[in-house]
N, C-alpha and C positions, 0 to 999 in steps of 0.2 A: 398540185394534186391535193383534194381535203384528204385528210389525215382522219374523219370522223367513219370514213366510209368501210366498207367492211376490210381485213385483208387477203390478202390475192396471196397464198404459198405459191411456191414455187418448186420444180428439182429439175437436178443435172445429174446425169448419166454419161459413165464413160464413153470419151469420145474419141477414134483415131480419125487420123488424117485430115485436119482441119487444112484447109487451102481459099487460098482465093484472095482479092487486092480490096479491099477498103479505103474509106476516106470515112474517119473518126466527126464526130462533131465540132463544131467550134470550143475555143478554149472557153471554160467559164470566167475565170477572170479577167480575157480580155472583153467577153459579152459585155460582163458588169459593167467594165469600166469602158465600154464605147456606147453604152445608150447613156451612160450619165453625163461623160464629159461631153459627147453632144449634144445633149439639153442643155447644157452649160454653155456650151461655144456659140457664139456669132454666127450666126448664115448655116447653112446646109450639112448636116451629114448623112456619107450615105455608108452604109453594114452589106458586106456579103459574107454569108458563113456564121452570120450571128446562132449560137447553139441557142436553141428555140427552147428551154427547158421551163419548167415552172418557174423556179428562181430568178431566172433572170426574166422572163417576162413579169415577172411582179416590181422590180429593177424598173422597166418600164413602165409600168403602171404607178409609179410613186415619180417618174419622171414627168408623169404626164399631167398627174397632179400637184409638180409643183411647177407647171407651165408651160413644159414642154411640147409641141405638136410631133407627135412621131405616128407614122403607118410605114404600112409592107406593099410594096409594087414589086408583084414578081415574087425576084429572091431576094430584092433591097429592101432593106432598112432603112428610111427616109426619117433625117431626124430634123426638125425645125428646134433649135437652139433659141435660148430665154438671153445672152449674151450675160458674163462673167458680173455675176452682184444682180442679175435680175430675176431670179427666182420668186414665186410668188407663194403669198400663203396656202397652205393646201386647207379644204376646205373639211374635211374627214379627216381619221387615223388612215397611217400608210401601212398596209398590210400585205408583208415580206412573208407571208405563207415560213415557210421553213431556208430561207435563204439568209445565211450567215452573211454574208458578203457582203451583198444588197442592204442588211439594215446596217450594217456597221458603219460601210461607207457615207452613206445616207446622213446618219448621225451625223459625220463630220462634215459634211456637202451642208446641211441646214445652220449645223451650231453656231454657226457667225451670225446669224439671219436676226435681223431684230422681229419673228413672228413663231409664234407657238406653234411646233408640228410633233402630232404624238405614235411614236413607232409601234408596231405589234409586230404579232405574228403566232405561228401555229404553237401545239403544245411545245413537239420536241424545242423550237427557238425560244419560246418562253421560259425554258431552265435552262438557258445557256449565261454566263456572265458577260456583263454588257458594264461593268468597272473600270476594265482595260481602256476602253475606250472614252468614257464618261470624263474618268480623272483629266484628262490633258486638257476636254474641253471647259469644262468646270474652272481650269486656270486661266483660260482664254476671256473668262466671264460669263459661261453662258449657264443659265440655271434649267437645273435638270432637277428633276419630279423621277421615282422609277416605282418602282414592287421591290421588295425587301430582297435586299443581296444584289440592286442595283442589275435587277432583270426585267425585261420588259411586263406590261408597257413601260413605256419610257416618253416623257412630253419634255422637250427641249425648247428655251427662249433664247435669243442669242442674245447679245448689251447691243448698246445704240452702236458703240464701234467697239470690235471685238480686240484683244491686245493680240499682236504677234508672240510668237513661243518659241523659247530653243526648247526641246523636249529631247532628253534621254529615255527612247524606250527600253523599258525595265526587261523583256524579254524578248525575243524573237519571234515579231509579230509583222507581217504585210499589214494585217488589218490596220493596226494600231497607228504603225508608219503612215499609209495611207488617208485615214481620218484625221490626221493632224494636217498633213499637208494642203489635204481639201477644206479642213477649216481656215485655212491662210491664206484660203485663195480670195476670201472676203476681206482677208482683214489687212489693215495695214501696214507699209514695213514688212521688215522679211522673218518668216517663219523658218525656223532652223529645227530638222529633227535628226538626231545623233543617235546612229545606229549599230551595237556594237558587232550582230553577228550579222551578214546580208540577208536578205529574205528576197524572195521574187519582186521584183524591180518596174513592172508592167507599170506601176501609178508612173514610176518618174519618166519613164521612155514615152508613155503615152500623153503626160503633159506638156514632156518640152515638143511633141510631136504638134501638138495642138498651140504650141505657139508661150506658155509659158515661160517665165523669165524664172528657170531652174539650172541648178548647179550642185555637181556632187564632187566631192573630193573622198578618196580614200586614203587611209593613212598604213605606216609600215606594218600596223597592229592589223591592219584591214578593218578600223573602224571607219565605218562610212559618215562625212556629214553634207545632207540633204539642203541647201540653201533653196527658198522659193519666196517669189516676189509677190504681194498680194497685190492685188487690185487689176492684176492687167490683164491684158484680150487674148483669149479661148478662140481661134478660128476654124469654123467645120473643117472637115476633112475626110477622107476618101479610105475606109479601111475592111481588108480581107481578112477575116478572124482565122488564126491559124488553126488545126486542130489538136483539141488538148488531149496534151499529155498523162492528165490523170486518170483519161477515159481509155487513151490510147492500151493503159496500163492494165488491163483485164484481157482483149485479145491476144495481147503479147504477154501473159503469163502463160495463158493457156494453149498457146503455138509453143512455150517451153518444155511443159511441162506434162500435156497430150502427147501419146505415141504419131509417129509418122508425120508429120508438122510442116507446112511450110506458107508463110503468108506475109503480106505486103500491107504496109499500114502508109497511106499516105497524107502529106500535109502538116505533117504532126509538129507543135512547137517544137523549138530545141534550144531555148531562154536556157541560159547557162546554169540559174537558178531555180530551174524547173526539171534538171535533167536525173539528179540523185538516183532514182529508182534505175535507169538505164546502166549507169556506172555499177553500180552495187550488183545489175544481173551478169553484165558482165565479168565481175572481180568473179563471180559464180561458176561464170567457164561457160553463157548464155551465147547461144548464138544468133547475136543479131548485129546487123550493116546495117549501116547510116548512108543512104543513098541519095544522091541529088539535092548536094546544104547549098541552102541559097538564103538572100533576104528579103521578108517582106516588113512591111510597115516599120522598121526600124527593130524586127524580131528574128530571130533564128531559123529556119523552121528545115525540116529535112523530111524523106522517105524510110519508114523501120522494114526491113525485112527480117523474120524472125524464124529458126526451124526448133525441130523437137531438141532438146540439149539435157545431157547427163550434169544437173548441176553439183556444187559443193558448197558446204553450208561454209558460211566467212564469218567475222564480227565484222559489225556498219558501225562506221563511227560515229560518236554521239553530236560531232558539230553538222552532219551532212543532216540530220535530224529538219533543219529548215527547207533545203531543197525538196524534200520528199514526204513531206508529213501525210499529205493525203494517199500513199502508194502503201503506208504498212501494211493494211492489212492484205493488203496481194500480194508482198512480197511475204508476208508470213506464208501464206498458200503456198509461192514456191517454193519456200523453207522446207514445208511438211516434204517435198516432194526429192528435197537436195540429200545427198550422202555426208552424213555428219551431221557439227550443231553448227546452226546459226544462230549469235547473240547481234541482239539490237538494243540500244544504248540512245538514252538522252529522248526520249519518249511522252515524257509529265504533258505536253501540249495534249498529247493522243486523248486524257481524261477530259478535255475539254472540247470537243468538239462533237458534231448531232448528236453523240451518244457515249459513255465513257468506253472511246473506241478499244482501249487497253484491253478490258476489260470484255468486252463484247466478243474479241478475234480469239483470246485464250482459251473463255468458257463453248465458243464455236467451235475451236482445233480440236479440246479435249473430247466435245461432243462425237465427234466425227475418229477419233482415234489416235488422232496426233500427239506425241509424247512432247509437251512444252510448261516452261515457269512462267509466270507473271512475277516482277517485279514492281518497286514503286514506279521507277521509269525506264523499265526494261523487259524486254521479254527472248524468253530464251528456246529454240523448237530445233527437236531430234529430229531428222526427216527420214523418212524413208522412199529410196528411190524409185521403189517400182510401185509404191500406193499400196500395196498388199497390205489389207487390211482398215484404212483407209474408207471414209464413208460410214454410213449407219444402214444395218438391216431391219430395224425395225422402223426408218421413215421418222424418227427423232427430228422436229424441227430446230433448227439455227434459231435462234433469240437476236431479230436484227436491231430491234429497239428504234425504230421507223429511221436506222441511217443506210442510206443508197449505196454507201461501198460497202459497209458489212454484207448486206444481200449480191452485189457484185461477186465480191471475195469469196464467197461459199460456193457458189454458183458453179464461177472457175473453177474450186477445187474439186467438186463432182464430175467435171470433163477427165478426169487423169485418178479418180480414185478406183478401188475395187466394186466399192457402193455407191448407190445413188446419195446424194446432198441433197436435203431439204432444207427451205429455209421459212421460215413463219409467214411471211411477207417480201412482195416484190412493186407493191403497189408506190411505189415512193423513189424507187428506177425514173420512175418519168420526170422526176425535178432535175436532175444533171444530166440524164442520158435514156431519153426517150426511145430512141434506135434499137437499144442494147439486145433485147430478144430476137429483134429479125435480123441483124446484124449476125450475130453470133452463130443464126441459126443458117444463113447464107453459106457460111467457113464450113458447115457441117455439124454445130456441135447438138446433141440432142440435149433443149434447155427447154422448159415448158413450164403455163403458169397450169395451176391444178383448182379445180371448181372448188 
């Protein structure tokens, strides 16, 4: 969605009695990463459940120009694959709109590549750091061109043959893990990435799925080391994108945290490394069933049934920080809502992503009435259980800073306040979660964009 265009406010009004059974959208990370590695794989793939969002169809769009044949018959995703080292020069800059995922990966998908391909993307990605990821390739050989502070654009050359890399990542990063491994799949010998804390594991389950010559070992410390073979065959395959859990993460606050509640989330990942925000509502005294666990493509995935729940505020521990980075700011929302404090720990990531999210959930809660601290990597929120008070009477907008779950997260928190939630902008929902207004509004909750 342009970002140039005007913005769309939005508010939510308390809502009881949300009801009714849904099926969430496709997970975003596993989107990303099944239009790229089947442009990469040999012979056919085919996507059902692919989350149709901005992001990741630009994900495709950069697939497409670097060779890929991909269309949609029906609800397929039809992906004609370039097979493993056949990638070709793209003829343009690749333009990732506001998709974090998508360029980063990309980065590491091209940086073996002996041809110049140069990244963009919108403002908010344009200030994000693109370092993290640069460095590993930079040792592999590949020369990198950015904007100062090593932000996009960014034009990437790979060497004639790129070196293999054991790479310790310095923080707890999927992206980072991931772009190393994808740059190894060009190169020769074997790439080793050594990972001290886990992060969501989607690249390694999906590559050795695709036929990959991958190997992980964990050790008693639970440091993981990633072994992957370069050079060898990506074979299409056959995959149902489960639905993500981070999106999941908004009707199930607000089935928490709204009076009279009861509603059914189907499909939803249940990647062990994706589940944090689940465990943590639960420690809360949250009522929600895990119904019907099964497995699909080599993934978790289950039914959430969720009712209204008198929560209690807990401290999250700072290592569970990787499983759930993208959930704080909704679980802040149910904080405001819990009896007691709840402290959350191990956070520094939050400044780093679409918008300094830290930062954006604190000056939102306070906006809206919620008694909470920001710390460096921490934030701390009083709650109050029945919302009294809660919300803004003079129509005060949320400051979203064009990130999709800050405008989520507020939204939620106006179903369960005294006051309506406004928020600046909603226009920017449509990059991960397209659905979300009529969705929401299905369960009963009164959520509306305003002219």
């Amino acid at each position: 969605m342009p970002h140039d265009t005007l913005p769309q406010p939005a508010v939510a009004r308390r809502s009881a009695g949300l009801s009714g059974t849904i099926r969430i959208p496709g997970d975003k990370s596993i989107s990303h990463r099944s239009l790229m590695f089947g442009g990469l794989a040999a012979g056919e793939t085919r996507i059902t459940g692919l989350l149709e969002g901005e992001d990741v169809l630009n994900t495709g769009r950069a697939m497409q120009a670097l060779g890929a044949a991909i269309r949609k018959d029906g609800d397929v995703w039809i992906v004609g694959g370039t097979g493993n080292g056949g990638l070709l020069a793209p003829e343009a800059p690749l333009d990732f709109g506001n998709a974090g995922t998508g360029s980063r990966l990309t980065m590491g998908l091209v940086g073996a590549y002996d041809f110049e391909t140069t990244i963009i993307g919108d403002a908010s990605l344009s200030k994000r750091p693109m370092g993290r990821i640069l460095h590993p390739l930079r040792l592999m050989g590949t020369q990198v061109r950015a904007a100062e502070g090593d932000k996009l654009p960014v034009t990437l050359r790979g060497p004639g043959v790129a070196s293999p890399l054991t790479y310790r990542v310095p923080m707890a990063s999927a992206q980072v893990k991931s772009a190393v491994l994808l740059a190894g799949l060009n190169a020769p010998g074997i790439t080793t990435v050594i990972e001290p804390v886990m992060t969501r594991d989607h690249t390694e389950r999906m590559l050795a799925g695709f036929g990959a010559a991958l190997s992980v070992e964990t050790d008693a410390a639970g440091v993981r080391t990633i072994r992957l073979e370069g050079q060898g065959k990506l074979t299409g395959q056959t995959i149902d994108v489960p639905g993500d859990p981070s999106s999941a993460a908004f009707p199930l606050v607000a089935a928490l945290i709204a009076p009279g509640c009861d509603i059914t989330i189907r499909n939803v990942l249940m990647n062990p490394t994706r589940t944090g925000l689940i465990l943590t509502l639960q420690e809360m005294g949250a009522d929600i069933e895990i119904l019907n666990r099964r497995m699909t493509g080599g993934e978790d995935v289950a039914d959430l049934r969720a009712r209204s729940s008198a929560l209690k505020g807990i401290t999250v521990p700072a290592e569970r920080a990787p499983s759930m980075i993208d959930e704080y700011p909704v679980l802040a929302v149910a904080a405001a809502f819990a009896e007691g404090t709840t402290i959350m720990q191990g956070l520094e990531e939050l400044r780093v992503k679409e918008s300094d999210r830290l930062s954006a959930v604190a000056e939102g809660l306070k906006l809206n009435g919620v008694d909470c601290s920001e710390g460096k990597d921490s934030l701390i929120v009083r709650g109050r259980p029945d919302g009294k008070g809660l919300g803004n009477t003079v129509g005060a907008k949320v400051s979203t800073h064009l990130d999709h779950r800050i405008a989520m997260s507020f939204l939620v928190m106006g179903l369960a306040a005294e006051h309506p939630v406004t928020i600046d902008d909603s226009a920017m929902i449509a990059t991960s979660f397209p659905e979300f207004f009529a969705m929401m509004t299905r369960l009963g909750a009164t959520v509306e964009t305003q002219d």
